[in-house]
C-alpha positions in Angstrom: -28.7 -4.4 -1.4 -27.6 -7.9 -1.8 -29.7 -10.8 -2.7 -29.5 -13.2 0.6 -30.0 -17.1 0.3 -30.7 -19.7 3.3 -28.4 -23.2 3.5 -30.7 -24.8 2.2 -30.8 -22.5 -1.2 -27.3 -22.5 -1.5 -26.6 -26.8 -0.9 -27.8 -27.4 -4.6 -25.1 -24.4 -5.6 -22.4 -25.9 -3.3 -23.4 -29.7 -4.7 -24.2 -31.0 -1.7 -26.8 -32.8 -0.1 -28.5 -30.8 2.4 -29.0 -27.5 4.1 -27.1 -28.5 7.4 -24.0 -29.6 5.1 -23.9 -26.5 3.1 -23.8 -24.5 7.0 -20.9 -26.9 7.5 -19.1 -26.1 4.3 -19.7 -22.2 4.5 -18.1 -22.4 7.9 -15.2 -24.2 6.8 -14.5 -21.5 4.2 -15.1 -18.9 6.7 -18.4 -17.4 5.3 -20.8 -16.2 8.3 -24.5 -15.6 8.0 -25.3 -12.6 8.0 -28.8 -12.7 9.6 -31.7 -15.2 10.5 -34.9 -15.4 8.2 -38.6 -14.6 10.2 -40.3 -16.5 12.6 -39.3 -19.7 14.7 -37.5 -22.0 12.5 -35.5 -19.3 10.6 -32.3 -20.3 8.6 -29.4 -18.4 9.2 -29.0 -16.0 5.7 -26.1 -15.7 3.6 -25.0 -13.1 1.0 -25.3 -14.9 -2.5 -22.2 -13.1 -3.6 -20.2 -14.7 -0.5 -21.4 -17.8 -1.7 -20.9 -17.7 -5.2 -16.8 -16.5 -4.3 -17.0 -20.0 -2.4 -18.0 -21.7 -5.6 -15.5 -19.9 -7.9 -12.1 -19.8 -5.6 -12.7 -23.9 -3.7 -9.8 -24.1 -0.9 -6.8 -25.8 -2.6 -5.7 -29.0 -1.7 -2.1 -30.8 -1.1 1.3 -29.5 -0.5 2.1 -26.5 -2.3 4.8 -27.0 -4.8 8.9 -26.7 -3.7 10.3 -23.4 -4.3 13.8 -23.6 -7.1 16.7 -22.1 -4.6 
């Protein structure tokens, strides 16, 4: 079974600030939760292996380079 982390366990991974901008980033890179922890105020969950792909492979950035015809 795979280890599952909240937003806010996984901002300090993603190096950012807080819990609501690391379910902002996720998003962005199209990683879903996967659940909700217990009780009333329970984060959405996230498979640490989703996450840690998101860390390894960022979304690149710019143009891509001209092809030689």
């Amino acid at each position: 079974m795979s280890e599952l982390i909240t937003a806010t366990e996984a901002a300090p991974l993603l190096g950012v600030a807080s819990g609501r901008v690391a379910r902002q980033t996720l998003a962005r890179r199209g990683i879903r939760p996967v659940g909700r922890a217990p009780g009333r105020g329970g984060e959405s969950l996230y498979r640490r292996a989703d996450v840690e792909h998101a860390i390894a492979h960022p979304p690149r950035r710019g143009r891509p380079p001209k092809r030689a015809s």
